[in-house]
C-alpha positions as CSV (number, residue, x, y, z in Angstrom):
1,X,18.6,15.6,-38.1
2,X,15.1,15.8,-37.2
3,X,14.5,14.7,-33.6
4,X,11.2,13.8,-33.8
5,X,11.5,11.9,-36.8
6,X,14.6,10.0,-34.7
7,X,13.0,9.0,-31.7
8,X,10.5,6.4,-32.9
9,X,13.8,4.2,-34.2
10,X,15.6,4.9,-31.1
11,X,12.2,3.4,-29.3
12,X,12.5,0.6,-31.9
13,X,16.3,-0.1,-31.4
14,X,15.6,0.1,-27.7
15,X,12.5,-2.5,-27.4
16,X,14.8,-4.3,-30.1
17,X,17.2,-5.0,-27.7
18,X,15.4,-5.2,-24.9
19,X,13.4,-8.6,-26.3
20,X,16.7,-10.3,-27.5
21,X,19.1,-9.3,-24.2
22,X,18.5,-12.6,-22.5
23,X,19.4,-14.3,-25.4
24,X,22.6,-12.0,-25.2
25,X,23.7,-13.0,-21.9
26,X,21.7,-10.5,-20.0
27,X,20.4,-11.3,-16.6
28,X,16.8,-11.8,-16.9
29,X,15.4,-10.5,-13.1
30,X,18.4,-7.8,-13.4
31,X,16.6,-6.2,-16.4
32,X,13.0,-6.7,-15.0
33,X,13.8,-5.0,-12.1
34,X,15.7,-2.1,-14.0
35,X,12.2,-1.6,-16.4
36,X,10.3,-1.2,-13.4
37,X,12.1,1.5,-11.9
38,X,11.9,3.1,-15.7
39,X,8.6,3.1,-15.9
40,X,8.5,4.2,-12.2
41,X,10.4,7.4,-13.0
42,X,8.5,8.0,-16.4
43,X,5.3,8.3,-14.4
44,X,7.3,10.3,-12.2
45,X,7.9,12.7,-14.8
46,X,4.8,12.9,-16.2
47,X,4.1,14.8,-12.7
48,X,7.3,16.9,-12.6
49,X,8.3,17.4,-16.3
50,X,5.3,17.9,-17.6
51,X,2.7,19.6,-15.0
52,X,5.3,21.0,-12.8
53,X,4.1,19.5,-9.8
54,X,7.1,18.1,-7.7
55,X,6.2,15.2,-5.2
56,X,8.3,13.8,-2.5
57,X,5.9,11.1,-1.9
58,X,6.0,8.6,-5.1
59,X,7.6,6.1,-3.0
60,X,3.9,5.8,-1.3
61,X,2.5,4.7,-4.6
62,X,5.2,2.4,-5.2
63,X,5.9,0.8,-2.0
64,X,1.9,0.5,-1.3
65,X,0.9,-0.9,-4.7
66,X,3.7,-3.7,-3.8
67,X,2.4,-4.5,-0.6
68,X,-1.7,-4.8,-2.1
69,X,-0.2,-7.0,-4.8
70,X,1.7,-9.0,-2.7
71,X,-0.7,-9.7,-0.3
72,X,-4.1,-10.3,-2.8
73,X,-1.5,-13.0,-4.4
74,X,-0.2,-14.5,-1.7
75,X,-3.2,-14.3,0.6
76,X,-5.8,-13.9,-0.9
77,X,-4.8,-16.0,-3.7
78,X,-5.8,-14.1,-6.5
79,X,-4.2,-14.0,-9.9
80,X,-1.1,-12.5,-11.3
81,X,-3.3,-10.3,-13.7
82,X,-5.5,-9.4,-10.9
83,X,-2.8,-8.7,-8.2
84,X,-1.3,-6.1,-10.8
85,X,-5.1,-4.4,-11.1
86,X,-5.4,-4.5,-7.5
87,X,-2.0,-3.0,-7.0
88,X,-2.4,-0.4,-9.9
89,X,-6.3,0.9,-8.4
90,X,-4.8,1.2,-4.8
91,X,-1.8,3.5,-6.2
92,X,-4.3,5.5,-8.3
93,X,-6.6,5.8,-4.9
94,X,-3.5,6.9,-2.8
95,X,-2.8,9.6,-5.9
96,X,-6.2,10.7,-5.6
97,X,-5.6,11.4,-2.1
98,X,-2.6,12.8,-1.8
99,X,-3.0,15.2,-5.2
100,X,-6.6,16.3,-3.1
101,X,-4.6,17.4,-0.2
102,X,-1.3,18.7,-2.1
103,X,-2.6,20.7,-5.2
104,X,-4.2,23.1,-2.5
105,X,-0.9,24.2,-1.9
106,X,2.2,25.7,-4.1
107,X,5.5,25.0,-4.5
108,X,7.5,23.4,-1.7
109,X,4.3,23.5,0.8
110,X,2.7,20.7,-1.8
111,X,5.7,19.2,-2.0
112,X,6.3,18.7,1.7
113,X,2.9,17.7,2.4
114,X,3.8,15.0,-0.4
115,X,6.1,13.8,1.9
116,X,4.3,13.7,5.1
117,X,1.3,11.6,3.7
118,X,4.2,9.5,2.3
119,X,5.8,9.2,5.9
120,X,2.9,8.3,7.1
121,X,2.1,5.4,4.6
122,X,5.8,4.2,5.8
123,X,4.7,4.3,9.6
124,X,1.6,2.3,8.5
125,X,3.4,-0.3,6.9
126,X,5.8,-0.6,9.6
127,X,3.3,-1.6,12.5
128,X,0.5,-3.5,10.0
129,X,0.8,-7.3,10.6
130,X,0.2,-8.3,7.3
131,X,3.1,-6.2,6.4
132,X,6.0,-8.2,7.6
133,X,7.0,-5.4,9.4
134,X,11.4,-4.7,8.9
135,X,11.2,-8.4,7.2
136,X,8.9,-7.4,4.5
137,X,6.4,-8.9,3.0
138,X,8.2,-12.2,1.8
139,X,7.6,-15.2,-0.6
140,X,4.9,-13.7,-2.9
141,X,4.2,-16.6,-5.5
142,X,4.3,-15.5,-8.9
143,X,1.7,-17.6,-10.2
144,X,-0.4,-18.1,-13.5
145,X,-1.3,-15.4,-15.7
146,X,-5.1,-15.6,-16.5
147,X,-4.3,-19.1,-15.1
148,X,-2.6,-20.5,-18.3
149,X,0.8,-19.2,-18.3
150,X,3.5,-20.4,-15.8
151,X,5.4,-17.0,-14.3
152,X,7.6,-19.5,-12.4
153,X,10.7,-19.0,-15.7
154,X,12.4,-16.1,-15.5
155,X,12.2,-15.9,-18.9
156,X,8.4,-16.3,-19.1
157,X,8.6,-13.3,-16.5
158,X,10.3,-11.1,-18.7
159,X,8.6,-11.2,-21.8
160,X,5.1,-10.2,-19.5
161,X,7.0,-8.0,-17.9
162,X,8.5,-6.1,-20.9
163,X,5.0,-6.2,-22.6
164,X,3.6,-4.8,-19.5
165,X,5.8,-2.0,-19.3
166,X,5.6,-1.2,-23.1
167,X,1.9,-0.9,-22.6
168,X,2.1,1.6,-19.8
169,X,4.8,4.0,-21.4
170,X,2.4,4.2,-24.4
171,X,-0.3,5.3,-22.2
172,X,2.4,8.0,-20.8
173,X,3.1,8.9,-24.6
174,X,-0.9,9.0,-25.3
175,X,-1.6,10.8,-22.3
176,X,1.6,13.4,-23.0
177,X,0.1,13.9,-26.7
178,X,-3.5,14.3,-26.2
179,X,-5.1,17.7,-25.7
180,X,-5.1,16.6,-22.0
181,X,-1.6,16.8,-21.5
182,X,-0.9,20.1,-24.0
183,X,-2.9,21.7,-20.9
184,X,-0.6,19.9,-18.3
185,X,1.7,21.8,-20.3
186,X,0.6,25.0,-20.4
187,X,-0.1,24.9,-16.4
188,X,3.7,24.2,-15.7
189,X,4.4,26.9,-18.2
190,X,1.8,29.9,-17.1
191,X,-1.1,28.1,-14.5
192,X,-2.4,32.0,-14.1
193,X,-2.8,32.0,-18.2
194,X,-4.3,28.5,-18.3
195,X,-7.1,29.6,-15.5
196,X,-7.7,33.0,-17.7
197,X,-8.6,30.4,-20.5
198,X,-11.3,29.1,-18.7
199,X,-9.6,25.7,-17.3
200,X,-10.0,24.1,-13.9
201,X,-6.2,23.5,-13.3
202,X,-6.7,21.8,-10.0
203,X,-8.8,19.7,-11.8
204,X,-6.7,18.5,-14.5
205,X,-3.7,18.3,-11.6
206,X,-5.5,16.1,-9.5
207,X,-6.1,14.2,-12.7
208,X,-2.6,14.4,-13.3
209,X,-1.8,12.9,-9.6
210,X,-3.8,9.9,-10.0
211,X,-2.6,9.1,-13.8
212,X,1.1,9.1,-12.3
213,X,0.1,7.1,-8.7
214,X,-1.4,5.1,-11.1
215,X,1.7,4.3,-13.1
216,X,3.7,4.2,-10.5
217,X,1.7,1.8,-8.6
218,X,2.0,-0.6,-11.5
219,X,5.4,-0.7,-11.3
220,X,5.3,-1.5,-8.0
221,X,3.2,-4.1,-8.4
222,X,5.3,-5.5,-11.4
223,X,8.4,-5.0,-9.2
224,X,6.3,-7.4,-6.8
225,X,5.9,-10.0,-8.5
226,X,9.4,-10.4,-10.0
227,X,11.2,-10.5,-7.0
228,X,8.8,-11.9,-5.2
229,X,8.8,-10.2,-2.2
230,X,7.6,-6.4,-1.1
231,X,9.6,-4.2,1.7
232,X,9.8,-1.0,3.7
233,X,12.6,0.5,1.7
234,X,9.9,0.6,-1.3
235,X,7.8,2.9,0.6
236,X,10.6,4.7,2.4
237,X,11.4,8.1,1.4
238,X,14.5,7.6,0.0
239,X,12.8,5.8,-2.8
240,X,10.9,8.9,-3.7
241,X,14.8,10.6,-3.5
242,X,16.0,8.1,-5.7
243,X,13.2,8.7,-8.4
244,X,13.9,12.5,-8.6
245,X,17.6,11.4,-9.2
246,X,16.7,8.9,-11.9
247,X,14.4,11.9,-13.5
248,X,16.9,14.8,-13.1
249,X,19.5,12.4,-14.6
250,X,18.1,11.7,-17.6
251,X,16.5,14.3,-18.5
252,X,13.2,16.2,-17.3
253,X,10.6,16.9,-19.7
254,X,11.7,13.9,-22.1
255,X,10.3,10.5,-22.3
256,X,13.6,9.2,-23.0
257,X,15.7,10.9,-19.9
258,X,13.8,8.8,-17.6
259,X,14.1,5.3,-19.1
260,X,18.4,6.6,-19.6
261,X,18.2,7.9,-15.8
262,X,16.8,4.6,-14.0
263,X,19.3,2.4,-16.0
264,X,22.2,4.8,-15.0
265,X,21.1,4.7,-11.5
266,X,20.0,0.9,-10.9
267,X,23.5,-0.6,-12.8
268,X,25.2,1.6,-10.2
269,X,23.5,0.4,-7.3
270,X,24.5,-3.2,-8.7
271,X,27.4,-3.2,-10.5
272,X,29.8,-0.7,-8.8
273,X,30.7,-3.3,-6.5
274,X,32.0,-5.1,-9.3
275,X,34.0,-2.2,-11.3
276,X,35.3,-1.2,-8.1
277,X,37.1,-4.9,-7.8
278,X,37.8,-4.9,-11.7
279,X,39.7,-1.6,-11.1
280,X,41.2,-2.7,-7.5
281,X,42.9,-5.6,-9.6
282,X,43.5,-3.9,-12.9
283,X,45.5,-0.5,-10.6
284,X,46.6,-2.5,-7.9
285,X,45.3,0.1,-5.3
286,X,42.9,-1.5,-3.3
287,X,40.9,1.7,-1.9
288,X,38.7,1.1,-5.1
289,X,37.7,-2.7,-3.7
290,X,35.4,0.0,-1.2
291,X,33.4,1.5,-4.1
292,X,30.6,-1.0,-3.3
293,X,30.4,0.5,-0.1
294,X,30.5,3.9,-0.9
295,X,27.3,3.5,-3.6
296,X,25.4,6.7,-2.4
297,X,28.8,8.9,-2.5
298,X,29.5,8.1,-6.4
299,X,25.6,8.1,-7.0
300,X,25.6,11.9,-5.3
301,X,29.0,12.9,-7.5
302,X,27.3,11.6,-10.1
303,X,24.2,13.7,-9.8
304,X,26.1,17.1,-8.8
305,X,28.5,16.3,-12.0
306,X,25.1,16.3,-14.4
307,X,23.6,19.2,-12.7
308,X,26.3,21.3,-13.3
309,X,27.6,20.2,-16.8
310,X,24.2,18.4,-18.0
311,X,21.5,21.2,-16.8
312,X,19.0,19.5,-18.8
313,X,19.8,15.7,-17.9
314,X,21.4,13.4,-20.5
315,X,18.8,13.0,-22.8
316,X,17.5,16.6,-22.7
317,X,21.2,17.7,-23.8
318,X,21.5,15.3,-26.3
319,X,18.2,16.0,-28.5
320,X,19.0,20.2,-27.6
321,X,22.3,19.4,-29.3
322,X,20.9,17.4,-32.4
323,X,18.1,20.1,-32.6
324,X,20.7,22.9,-32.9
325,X,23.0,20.9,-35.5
326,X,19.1,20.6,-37.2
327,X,18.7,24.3,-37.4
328,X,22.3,25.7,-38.1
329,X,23.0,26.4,-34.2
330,X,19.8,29.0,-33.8
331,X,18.3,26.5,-31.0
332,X,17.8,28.1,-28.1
């Protein structure tokens, strides 16, 4: 079976069912808020998986784009469509400063100073009073798109949403195919050969940085205005940790693994709660009525179970096994 020739009907089954789950009995906000965290790991991994650069600080990108867009709508009383812009330029500006001070570095010195300008964006937001402070930024109004179309229905909601985020993972796949991103490639594979070839690497990193903060900043902004309100644990570090799980998961280096990675992770976060109880009443034992306490201990078994058995993530093992049953087992 030829992988390549797969994937563009496994995107079509997947958008597919994507625009008739609420009419399934899907939770409309539920899957909203799992695309965003998809499209916030695939710009994630158009940093990691395919330039090699490994940040610690895309919660920065996400959690400050969500505060701009929160406030410009509720505030400043701008636009939906406009809040989303707003929120998408200050993650690319962010990006731009955070890939100037980091690509200076290698390896975990850029990743570590990553994280300190992300700290520091949490501190920010934790003593600005148009923040919210610990309470968040709350009650963000959703609005009218271009001032026609009601966001107030969920189901209104999801249809931008999902057209939104369909948009922005084709500018990931453009951007991934284009002779742009071939270099991106070849600097995670050999930057010493790239520079003998005449290329500014910094130059297309920093590019690279900004596309991503960019990305990610739109999801932020799109994660804004579904739930309506913006907080610190966007911009908190541990949303950068949960990113690299959701990447690592599913797969780095595929467009696929991170899309697999964020649903694996999100419908554990919400639903483990609810297996645990389903379990708890189908055994008896009621130790498993606790799972929905202990989210972050089955999330990290999780994670050391597909680094160990899934070294390349879900996805990645799953097209390396089609592409060796393609070519008789000689995949390497």
């Amino acid at each position: 079976m030829n992988t390549k020739k797969f994937a563009p009907i496994g995107y079509g089954l997947l958008l597919l069912g994507l625009i008739i789950a609420p009419f399934a009995g899907a939770y409309p906000v539920f899957i909203m808020k799992l695309l965003c965290f998809a499209l916030f790991a695939s710009a994630f991994n158009l940093l990691l998986g395919y330039t090699g650069l490994l940040s610690f600080g895309h919660a920065a990108f996400l959690g400050g784009a969500a505060y701009i867009t929160g406030q410009s709508i509720k505030v400043w009383g701008v636009t939906p469509e406009i809040g989303l812009i707003l929120g998408t330029i200050s993650g690319a500006l962010l990006g731009l400063v955070m890939g100037f001070f980091a690509i200076r570095r290698q390896g975990i010195y850029a990743t570590m100073i990553t994280l300190a300008l992300a700290q520091m964006l949490f501190f920010a937001c934790l003593q600005l009073p148009f923040t919210g402070g610990e309470d968040g930024l709350q009650g963000v109004p959703r609005g009218k798109l271009f001032g026609l179309i009601d966001l107030s229905s969920d189901m209104t909601m999801y249809y931008v949403c999902l057209v939104v985020v369909v948009l922005a993972f084709l500018v990931i796949v453009r951007t991934i195919h284009s002779p742009f991103g071939q270099v991106l490639k070849g600097i995670k594979e050999n930057e010493p050969r790239a520079i003998s070839l005449g290329y500014d690497t910094n130059r297309f990193k920093l590019l690279a940085f900004v596309i991503s903060a960019a990305i990610a900043g739109l999801a932020g902004s799109l994660k804004t205005l579904v739930l309506g309100f913006a907080t610190l644990s966007d911009v908190h570090w541990s949303a950068s940790g949960h990113v690299v799980l959701m990447t690592l998961v599913g797969g780095l280096g595929t467009l696929s693994g991170p899309i697999l990675g964020s649903a694996v992770v999100v419908m554990l976060e919400n639903k483990i709660g609810d297996f645990g109880n389903f379990l708890a009443h189908l055994t008896g034992v009621e130790w498993f009525n606790t799972l929905g306490e202990s989210v972050t201990i089955v999330t990290g078994l999780i994670f050391v179970v597909c680094v160990l058995a899934f070294r390349k993530g879900l996805m990645g093992e799953l097209i390396a096994w089609l592409e060796r049953r393609r070519t008789g087992g000689k995949a390497h």
